[in-house]
VEXLORO-853464 format. One record per residue: x, y, z of N, C-alpha, C in turn; residue in one letter. Coordinates in pm, whole numbers, plus 50000, padded with zeros to 5 digits. Layout:
# residues N
XYZXYZXYZa;...
//
This chain:
# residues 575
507505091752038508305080352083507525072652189x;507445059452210507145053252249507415050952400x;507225051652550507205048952659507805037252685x;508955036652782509465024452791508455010552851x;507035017052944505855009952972505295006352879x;504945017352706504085003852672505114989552560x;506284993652586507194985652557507114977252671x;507444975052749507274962152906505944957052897x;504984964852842503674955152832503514948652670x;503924955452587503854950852477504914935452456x;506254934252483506644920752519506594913652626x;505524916052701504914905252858503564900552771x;503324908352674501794903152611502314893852520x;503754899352467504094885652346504274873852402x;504864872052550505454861652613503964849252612x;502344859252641501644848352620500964841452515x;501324845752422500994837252313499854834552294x;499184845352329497634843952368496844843652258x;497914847852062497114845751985497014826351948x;497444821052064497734804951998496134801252128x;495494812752164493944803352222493224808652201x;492994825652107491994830252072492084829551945x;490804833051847490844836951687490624850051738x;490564856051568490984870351613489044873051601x;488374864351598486664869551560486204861651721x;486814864251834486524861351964487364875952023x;486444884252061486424894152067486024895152237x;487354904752289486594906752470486754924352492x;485704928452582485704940452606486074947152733x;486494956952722486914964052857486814978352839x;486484984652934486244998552970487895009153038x;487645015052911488945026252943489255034753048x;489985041853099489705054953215488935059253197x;488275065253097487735076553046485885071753018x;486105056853011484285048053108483895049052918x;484515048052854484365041052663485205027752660x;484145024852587484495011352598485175003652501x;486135001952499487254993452375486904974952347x;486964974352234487034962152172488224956952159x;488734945652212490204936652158489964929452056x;491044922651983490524909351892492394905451917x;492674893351953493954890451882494354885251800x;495084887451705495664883751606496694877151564x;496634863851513497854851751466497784840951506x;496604839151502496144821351541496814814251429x;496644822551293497474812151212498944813051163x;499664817151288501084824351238501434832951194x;500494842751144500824851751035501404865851050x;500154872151092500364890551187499934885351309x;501064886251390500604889251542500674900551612x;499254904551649499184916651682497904914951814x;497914926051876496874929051975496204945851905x;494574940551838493814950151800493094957651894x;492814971851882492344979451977491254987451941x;489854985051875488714994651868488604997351948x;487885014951937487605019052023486415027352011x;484945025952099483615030552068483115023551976x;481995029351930481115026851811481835024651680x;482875039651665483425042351565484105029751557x;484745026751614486065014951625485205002551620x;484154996651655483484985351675483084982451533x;482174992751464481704994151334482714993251178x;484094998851211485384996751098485654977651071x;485234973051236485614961851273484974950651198x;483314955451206482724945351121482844949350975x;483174960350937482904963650770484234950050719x;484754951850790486334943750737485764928450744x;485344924150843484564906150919483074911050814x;482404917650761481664912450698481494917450521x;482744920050467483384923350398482644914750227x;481854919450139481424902650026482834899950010x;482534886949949483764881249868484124887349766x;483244892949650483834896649536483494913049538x;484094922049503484784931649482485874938549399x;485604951549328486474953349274487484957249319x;488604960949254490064965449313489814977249418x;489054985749358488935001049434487904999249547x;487104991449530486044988149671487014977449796x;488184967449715488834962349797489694976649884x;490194984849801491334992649836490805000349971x;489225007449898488915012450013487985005550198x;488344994850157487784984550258488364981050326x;489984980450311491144976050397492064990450456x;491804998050404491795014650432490845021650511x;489695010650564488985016050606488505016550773x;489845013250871489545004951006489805021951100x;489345017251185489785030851290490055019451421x;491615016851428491955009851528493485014951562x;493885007051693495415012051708495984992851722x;496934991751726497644979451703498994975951786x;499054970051830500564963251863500694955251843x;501504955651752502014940851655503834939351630x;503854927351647505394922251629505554918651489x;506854923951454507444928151326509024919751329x;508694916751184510664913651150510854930451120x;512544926851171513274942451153513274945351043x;513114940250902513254946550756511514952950759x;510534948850880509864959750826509034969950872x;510124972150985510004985851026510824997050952x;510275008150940511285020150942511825022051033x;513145029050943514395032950982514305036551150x;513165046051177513045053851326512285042051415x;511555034751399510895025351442511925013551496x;512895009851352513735006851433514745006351535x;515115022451523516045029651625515445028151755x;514025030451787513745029851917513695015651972x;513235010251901513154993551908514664988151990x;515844994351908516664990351950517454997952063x;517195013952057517615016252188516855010452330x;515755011152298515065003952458515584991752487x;516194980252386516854969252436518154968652480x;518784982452412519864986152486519744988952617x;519174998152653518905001452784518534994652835x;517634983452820516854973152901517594958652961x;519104961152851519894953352837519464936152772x;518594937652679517694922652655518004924052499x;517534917152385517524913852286516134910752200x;516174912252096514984903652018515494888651986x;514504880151969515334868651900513774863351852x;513724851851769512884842851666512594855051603x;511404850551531510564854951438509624865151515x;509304873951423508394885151459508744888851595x;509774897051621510154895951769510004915951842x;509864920751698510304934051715509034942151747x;508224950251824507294954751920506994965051803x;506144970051773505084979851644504274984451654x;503914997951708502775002751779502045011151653x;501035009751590500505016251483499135021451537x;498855031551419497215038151441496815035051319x;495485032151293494795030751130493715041851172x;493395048751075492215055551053491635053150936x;490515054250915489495055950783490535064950669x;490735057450562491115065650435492815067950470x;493275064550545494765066850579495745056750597x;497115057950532498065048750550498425047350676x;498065032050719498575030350907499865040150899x;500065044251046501165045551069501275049051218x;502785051151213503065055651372502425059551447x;502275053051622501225060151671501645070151734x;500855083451752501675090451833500355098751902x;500635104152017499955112052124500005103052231x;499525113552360499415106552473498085096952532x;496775106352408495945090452459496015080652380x;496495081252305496645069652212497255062952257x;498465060352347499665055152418498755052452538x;498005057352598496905054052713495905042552689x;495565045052572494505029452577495175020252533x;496515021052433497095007152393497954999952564x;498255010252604498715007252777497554998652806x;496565010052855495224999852921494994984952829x;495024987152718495014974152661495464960552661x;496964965552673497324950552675497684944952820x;497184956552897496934953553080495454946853028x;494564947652985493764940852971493914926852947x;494664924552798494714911552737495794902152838x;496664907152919497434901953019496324896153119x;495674903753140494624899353303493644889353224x;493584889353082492504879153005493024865853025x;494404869252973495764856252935495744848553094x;495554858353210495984851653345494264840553398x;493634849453345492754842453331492294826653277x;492764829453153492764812153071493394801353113x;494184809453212495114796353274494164790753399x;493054798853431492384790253522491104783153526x;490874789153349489504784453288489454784853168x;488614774053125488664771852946487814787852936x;488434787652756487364801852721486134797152685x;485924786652713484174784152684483154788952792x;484274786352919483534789553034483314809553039x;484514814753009484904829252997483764833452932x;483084823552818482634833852712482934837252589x;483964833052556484614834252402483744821752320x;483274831552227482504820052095483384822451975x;483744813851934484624816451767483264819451679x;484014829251597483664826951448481974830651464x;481584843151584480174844851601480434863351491x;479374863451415479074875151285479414889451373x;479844889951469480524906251573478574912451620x;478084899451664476794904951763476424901951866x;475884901151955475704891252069476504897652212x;476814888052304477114887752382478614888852396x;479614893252426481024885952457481784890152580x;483014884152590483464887752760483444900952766x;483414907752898483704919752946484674921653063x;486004927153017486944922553176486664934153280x;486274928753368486204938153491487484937753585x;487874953053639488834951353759488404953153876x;489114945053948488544943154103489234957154192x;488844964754289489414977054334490724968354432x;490144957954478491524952454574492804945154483x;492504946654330493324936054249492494926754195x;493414920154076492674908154019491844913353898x;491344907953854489994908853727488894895953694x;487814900253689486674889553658486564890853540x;485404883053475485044884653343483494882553359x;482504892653315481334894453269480984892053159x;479944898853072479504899052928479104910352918x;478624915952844478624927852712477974924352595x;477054933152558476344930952435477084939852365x;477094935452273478004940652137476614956352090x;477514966752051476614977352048475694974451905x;474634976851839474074976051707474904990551588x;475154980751518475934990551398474915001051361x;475205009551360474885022051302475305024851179x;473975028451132473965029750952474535042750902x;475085033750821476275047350709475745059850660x;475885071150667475125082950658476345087450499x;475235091850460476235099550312475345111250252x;476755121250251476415134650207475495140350070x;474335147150101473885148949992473885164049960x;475195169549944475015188749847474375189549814x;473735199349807472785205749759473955217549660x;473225217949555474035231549448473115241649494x;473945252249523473325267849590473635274249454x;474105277149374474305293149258473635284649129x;472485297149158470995294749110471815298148956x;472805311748949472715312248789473635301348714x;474425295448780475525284048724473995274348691x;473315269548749472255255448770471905261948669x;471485275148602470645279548511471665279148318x;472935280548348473365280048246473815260648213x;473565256648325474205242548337472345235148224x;471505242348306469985234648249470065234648090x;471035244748046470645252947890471315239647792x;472395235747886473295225147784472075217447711x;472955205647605472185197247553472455186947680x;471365178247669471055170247740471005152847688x;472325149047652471945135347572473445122847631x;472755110047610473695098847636473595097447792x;474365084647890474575076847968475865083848043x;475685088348154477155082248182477015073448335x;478195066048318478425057548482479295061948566x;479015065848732479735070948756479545067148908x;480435070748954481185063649152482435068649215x;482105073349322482755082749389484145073449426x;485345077049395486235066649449487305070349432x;487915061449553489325066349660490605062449615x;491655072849589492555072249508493235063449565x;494295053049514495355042349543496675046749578x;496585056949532498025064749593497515073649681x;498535069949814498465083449904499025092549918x;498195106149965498715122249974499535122450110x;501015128250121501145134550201501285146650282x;500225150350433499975164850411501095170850477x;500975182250455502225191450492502555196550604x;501845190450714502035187150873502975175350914x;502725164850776503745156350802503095143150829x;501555144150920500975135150943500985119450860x;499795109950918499615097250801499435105550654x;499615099050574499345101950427498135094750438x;496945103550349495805100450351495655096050181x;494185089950144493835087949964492595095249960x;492755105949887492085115949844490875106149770x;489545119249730488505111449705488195119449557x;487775108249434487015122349330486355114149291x;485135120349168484285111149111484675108448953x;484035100148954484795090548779483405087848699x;483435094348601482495093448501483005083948359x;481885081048316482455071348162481025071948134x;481615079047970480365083347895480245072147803x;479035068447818478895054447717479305057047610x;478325069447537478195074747391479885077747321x;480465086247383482015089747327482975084047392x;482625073447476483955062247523484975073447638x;484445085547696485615090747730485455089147919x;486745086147961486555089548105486935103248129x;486235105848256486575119548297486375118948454x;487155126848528487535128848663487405138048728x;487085147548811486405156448926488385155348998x;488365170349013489405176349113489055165649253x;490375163949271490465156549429490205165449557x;489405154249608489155162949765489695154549891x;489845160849971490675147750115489585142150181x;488335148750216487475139850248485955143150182x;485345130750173483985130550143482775134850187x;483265131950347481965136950449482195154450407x;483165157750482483195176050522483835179650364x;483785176350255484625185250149483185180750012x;482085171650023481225168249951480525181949871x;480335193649880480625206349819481275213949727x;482665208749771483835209349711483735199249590x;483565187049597483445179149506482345183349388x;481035184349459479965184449373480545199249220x;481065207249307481405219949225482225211049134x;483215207949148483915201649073483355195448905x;482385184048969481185178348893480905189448762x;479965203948867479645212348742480765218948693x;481715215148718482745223348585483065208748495x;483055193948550482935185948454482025187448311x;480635197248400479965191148291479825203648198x;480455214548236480355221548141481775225448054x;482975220048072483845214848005483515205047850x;482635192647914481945186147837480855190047695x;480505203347762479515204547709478095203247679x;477525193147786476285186447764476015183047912x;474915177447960474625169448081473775155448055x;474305147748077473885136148026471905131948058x;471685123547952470335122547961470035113548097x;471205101448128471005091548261472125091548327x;472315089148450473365088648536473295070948591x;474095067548583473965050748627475195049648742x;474625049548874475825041748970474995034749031x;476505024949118476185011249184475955012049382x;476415024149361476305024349553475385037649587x;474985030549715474535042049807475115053649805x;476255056249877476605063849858476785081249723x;477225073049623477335078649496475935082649434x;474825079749467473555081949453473125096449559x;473785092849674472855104349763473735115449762x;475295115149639475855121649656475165129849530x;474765123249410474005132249310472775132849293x;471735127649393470735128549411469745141949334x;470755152349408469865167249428470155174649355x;471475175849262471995178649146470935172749051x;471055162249030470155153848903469005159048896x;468315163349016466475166449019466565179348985x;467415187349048467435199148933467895200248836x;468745192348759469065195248628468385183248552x;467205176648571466885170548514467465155148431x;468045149148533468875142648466468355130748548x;468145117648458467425106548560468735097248612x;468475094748760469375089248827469245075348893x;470035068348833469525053748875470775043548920x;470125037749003471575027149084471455013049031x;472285010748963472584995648919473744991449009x;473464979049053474724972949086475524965249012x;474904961448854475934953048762476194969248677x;477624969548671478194980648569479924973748553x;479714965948447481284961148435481704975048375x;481444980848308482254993248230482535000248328x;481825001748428482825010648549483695002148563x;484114991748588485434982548628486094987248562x;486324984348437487094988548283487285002848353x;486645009148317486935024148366487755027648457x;487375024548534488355021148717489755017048662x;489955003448586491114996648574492015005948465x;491105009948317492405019648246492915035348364x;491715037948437492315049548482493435045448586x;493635036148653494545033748770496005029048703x;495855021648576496865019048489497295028648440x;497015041148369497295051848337498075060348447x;497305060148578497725068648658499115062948694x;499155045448744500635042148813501615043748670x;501265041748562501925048048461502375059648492x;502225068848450502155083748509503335086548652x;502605079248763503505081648859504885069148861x;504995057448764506165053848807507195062748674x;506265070948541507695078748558507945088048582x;507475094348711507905103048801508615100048866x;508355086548914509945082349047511005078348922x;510855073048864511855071748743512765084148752x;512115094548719512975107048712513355113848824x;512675107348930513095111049093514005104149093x;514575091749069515395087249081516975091349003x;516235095748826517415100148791517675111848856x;517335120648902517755133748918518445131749021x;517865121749176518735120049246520525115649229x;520425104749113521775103049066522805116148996x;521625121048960522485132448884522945145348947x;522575147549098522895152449163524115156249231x;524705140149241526245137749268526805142549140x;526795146249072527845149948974528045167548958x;529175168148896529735185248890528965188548817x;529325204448800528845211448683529785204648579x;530675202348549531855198748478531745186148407x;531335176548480530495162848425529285162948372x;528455172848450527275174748360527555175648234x;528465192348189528475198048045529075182947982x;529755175748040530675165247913529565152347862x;527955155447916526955147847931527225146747758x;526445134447682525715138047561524585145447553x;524975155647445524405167347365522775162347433x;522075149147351521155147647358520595143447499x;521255139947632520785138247749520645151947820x;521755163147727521755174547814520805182847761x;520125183547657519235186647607517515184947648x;517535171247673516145163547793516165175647904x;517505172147973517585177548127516965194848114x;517835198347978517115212948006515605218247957x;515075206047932513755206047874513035205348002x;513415197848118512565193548191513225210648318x;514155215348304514605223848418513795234448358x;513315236248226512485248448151511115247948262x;510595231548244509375234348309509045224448487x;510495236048506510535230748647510585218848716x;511055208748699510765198148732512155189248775x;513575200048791514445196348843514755204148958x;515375195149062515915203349194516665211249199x;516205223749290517195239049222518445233749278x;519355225649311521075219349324521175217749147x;520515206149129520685202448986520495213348903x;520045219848874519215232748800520495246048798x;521185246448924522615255848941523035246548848x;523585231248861524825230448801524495229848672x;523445227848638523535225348494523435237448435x;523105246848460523065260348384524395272748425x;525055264048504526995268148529527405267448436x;527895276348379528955274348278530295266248263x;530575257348241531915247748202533075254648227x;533745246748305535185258248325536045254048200x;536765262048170537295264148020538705252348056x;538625245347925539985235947928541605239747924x;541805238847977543525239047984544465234847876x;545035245547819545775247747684546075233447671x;547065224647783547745213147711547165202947708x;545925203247734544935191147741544685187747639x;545055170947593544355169447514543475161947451x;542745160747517541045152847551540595152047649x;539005153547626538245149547803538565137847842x;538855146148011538725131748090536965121448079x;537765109548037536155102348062535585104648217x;533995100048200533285101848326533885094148427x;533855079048382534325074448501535515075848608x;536705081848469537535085648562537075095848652x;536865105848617536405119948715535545114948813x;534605102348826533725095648945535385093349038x;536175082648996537365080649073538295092449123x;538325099449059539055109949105538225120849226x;536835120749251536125125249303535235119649408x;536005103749436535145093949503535505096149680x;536875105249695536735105549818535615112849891x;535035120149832534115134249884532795121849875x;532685112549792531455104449783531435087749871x;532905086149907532795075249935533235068449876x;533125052849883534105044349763532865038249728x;533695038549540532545033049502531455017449537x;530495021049521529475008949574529204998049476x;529444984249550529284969149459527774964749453x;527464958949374526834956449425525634946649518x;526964940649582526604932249723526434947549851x;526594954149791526444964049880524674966849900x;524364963949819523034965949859521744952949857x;520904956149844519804942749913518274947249870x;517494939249850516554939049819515204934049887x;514344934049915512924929149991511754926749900x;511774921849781510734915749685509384909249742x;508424913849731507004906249737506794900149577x;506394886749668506274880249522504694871849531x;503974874749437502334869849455501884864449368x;501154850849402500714844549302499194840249335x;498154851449303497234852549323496634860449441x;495244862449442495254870749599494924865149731x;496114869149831496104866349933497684851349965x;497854847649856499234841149848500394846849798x;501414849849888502944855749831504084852749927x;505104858649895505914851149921507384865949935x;507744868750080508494882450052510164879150049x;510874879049958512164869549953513044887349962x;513974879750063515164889350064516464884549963x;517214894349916517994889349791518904904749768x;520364897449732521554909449741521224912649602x;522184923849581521774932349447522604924249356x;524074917549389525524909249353524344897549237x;522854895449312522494883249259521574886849149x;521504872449020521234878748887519644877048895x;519364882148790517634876248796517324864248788x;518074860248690518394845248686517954836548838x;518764842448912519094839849075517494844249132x;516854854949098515674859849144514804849449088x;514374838948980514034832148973513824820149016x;515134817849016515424804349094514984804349249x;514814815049332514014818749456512814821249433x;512144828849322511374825749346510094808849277x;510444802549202510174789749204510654783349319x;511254782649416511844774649535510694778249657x;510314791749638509314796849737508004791049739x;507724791649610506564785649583506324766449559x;507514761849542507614750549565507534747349411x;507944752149311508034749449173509274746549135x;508614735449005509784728148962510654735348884x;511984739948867512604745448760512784739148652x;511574740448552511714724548421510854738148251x;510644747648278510354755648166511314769048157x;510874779348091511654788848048510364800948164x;511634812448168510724824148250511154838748177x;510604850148220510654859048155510284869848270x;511354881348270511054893848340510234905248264x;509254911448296508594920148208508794930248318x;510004939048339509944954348418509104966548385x;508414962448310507734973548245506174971048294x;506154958348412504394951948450503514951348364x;504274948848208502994944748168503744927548126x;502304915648108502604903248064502784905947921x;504344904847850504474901147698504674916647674x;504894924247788505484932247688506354940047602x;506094948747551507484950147461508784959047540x;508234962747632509434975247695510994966047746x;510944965347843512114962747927511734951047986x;512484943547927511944925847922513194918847896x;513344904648001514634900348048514344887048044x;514854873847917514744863747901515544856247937x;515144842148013516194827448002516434823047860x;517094817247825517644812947691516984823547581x;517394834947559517274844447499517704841947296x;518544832647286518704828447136517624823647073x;516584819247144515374817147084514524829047032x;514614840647046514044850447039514704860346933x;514164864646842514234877346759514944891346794x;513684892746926513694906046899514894917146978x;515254909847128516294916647186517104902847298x;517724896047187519124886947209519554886747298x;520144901147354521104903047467520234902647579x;519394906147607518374904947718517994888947790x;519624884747846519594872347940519724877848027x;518644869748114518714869148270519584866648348x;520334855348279521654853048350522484861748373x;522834871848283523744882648275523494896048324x;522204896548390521734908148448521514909448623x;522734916948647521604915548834521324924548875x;520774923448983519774933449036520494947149037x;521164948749132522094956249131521974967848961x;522494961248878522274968148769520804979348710x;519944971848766518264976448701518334990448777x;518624992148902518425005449035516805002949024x;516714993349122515384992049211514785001049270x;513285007649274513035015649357511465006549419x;511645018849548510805008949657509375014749600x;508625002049549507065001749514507374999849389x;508404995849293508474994649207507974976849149x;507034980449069506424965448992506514962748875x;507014946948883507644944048762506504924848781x;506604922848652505934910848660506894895748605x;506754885648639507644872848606506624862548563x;506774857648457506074847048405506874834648370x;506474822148407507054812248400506414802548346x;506914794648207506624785248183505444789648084x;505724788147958505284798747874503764793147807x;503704778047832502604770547819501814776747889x;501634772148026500564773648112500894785248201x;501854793948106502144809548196501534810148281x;502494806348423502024812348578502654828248553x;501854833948583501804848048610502344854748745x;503554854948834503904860348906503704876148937x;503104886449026503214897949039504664902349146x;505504909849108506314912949200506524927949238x;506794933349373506564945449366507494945449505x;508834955349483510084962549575509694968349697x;509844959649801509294963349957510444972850006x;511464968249972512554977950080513984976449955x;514574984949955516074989149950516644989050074x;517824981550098518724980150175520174983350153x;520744995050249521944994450218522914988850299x;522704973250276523934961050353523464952950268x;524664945850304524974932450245523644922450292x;523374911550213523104896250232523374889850220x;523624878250266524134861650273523164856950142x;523244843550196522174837550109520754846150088x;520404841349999518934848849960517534834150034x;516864844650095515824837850163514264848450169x;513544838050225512114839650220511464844950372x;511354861850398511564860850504510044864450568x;509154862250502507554860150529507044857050436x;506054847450463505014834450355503804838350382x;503014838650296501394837850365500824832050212x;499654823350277498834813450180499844805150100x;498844790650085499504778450023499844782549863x;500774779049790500654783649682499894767449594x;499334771449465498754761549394499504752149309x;499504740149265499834728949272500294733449135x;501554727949036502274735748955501354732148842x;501334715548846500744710448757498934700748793x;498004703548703497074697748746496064702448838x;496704713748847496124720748945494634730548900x;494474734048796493394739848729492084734048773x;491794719548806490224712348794490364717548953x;491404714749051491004713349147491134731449189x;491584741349156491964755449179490664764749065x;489614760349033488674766148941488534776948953x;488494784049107489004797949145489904807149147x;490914801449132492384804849130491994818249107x;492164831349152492514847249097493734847849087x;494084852748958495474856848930495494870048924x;494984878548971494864891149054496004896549082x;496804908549090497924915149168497314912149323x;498864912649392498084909249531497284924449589x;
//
């Protein structure tokens, strides 16, 4: 939990608005208790995230530029692991839909106690940690709470500063590549603070693990294989994160990805949590790839440093020639069916996380009156474990025997009503709410809040309003994320269509689908020049909403019509 101090400094730092005179690539330094030296940058010159960034050392200085000197083009998994890749701490102001639940609780008891309020935009105080390979999250310990303290006592004595001198004079250069010179705040022992300079430290080059294989007789039965065909291959960081069983950030595990030219097949290496200290672990992995396979390939083709010095020493003993290309579209392909496969895979796992959760609320008694064939699934999946031992009792309870004068089952719904006091009354659904990211291309979207009461129909019509589009063609829900396809697909004027009639938008709302959070579904509009919408479920809410609104924007969206000569770039990319 958070200190009611670095709460009093964290909104005395919002009061100056200090991201409206720095960019966030004007960077000032200051020295901690502990005589290491931290990097600031602030953040929201252009409205967007306002935050006060906190590197710290080498480590922290170096995350800083990988991100500021980042190429433009990149694949999905080199983006993923690039923005995953900062070692900083943060205080940043948040709308309340997007904090968690506990984040918000403290948020709001300290204003209780403080007796004050939030009000505008981004008003709510967010203290985060990022590490290398890990989902930001909560910060917690006591030095961590020590330098974001010292910190924004820093950016305060910077802020008091500007009021008595331009930052040209200070020392702030925009938009300089993170080398050189920049401010350094000094404190005075009687009070006050000056500002010096500081040379920015020289980046230190990326070191990557090279195993060595130790069991001489495995290397000896591994040499015997046949030895024929290509494969391409690159060490890379899973998109879904692990959570460990301490509870900590959820981290993205690391494995390597092969694609054999010759038999078209991908293949994957057991996951490891990290690369540096578990590169051992991995390599073993490798030789049970390849003797699964059967063979060891005649060439090895990857594109990075890394992935090279990781099979370097393997290859020279098993004879296998190893070479780094940086053009390999078939690794892309590769990369892209395996990540499609996999969120396949895991959305129908929450699928069934979800049903089981529903099916939880019900008796043993409702269960048995299930159809034959749903109760049949359920015990397919409780055979191979995969239901919660609550669910798993009731369904393998025996049915209490019917009562001579009965004569017929009660339907389900009645028995929900008859059983709704123990659950509550039943839920409408204006009862619940939605937080949609909606993206149209990368780096432009649009996050619209919207009650469950409202139809898709209605989800349309917000989102063309967001983007500033005309409502003048036909649109189409594809819940199934793919464009055109055949699954679970939700049309405007649906009589035009063959194949599933009833599937109007108008007649469907949210409410109905049971939204889950990370769930992606895609919207296409306007069937000519199909704009391709990506949409993907930020939050479940259980309250009501008013009107449906847009409650964070980022990037211009592109011009509806005509827009192609002048947008030649346009990525229609998931965001």
């Amino acid at each position: 939990m958070a200190s009611d101090r670095l709460y009093d400094l964290a909104l005395t730092f919002r009061k100056t608005k200090l991201w409206k005179q720095l960019y966030d690539t004007e960077l000032f330094a200051f020295s901690l208790s502990d005589r290491t030296i931290a990097y600031c940058c602030v953040m929201g010159n252009k409205g967007e995230h306002l935050a006060l960034g906190v590197y710290v050392g080498q480590k922290g200085i170096d995350s800083y530029r990988k991100i500021l000197h980042a190429p433009n083009s990149m694949t999905p998994a080199q983006t993923h692991e690039m923005m995953f890749s900062q070692s900083c701490l943060q205080c940043s102001f948040e709308e309340k839909y997007d904090l968690s639940e506990e984040q918000l609780a403290e948020a709001r008891d300290y204003a209780k106690r403080k007796g004050i309020s939030y009000r505008g935009r981004n008003a709510f105080p967010c203290f985060i940690s990022s590490q290398p390979h890990h989902v930001p999250w909560p910060m917690e310990g006591e030095r961590n709470e020590t330098i974001l303290c010292e910190a924004l006592s820093a950016a305060l004595a910077v802020a008091e500063l500007l009021q008595q001198q331009d930052k040209e004079t200070l020392g702030f250069r925009p938009c300089i590549p993170c080398e050189g010179e920049i401010p350094f705040l000094e404190r005075k022992s009687f009070g006050g603070a000056s500002i010096s300079k500081v040379m920015l430290p020289e980046p230190v080059p990326e070191t990557y693990p090279e195993p060595d294989f130790q069991d001489e007789l495995a290397l000896k039965r591994l040499s015997r294989l046949k030895k024929s065909g290509t494969w391409l291959s690159e060490i890379v960081w899973m998109n879904q994160p692990v959570r460990p069983e301490d509870g900590g950030a959820p981290h993205f595990p690391v494995f390597l990805l092969c694609w054999n030219r010759v038999s078209e097949m991908l293949a994957v290496t057991e996951l490891v949590s990290d690369i540096q200290t578990e590169a051992d672990k991995l390599l073993l992995s490798f030789t049970h790839l390849l003797t699964e396979h059967g063979g060891r390939p005649e060439t090895i083709l990857v594109r990075d440093e890394r992935t090279y010095a990781f099979l370097r020493k393997l290859s020279d003993r098993l004879g296998i020639h190893l070479e780094q290309n940086s053009d390999l579209p078939e690794l892309d392909e590769a990369e892209e069916d395996f990540y499609s496969d996999l969120n396949e895979e895991l959305q129908v796992l929450e699928d069934l996380s979800t049903l089981t959760e529903l099916l939880s609320h019900l008796s043993a008694g409702e269960l048995a009156q299930m159809p034959p064939e749903l109760r049949e699934q359920l015990e397919m999946l409780d055979q191979a474990g995969m239901l919660p031992d609550e669910l798993s009792v009731k369904l393998n309870k025996p049915a209490p025997p019917k009562h001579k004068t009965e004569k017929m089952p009660v339907p389900m719904k009645q028995t929900k009503q008859k059983t709704g006091k123990k659950r509550g009354r039943k839920r409408k659904y204006s009862d619940i709410s939605y937080v949609i990211s909606v993206s149209l291309g990368t780096g432009c979207y649009r996050h619209i809040r919207i009650s469950g009461a409202e139809t898709l129909n209605d989800l349309s019509d917000a989102i063309l309003d967001a983007f500033e589009f005309a409502n003048d063609h036909m649109h189409m829900f594809c819940m199934d994320n793919r464009t055109w396809g055949s699954g679970d697909v939700y049309i405007s004027e649906p009589d035009d269509f063959d194949d599933e009639p009833e599937r109007d938008s108008h007649k469907y709302r949210l409410g109905q689908l049971i939204l889950t959070i990370g769930q992606k579904f895609k919207y296409v509009f306007d069937f000519g020049d199909e704009w391709v919408f990506q949409c993907k479920v930020l939050k479940v809410l259980d309250e009501e909403t008013g009107e449906t609104a847009v409650v964070r924007s980022k990037g211009e969206a592109p011009a509806q019509y005509g827009g192609y000569e002048e947008e030649e770039d346009w990525n229609f990319d998931d965001e």
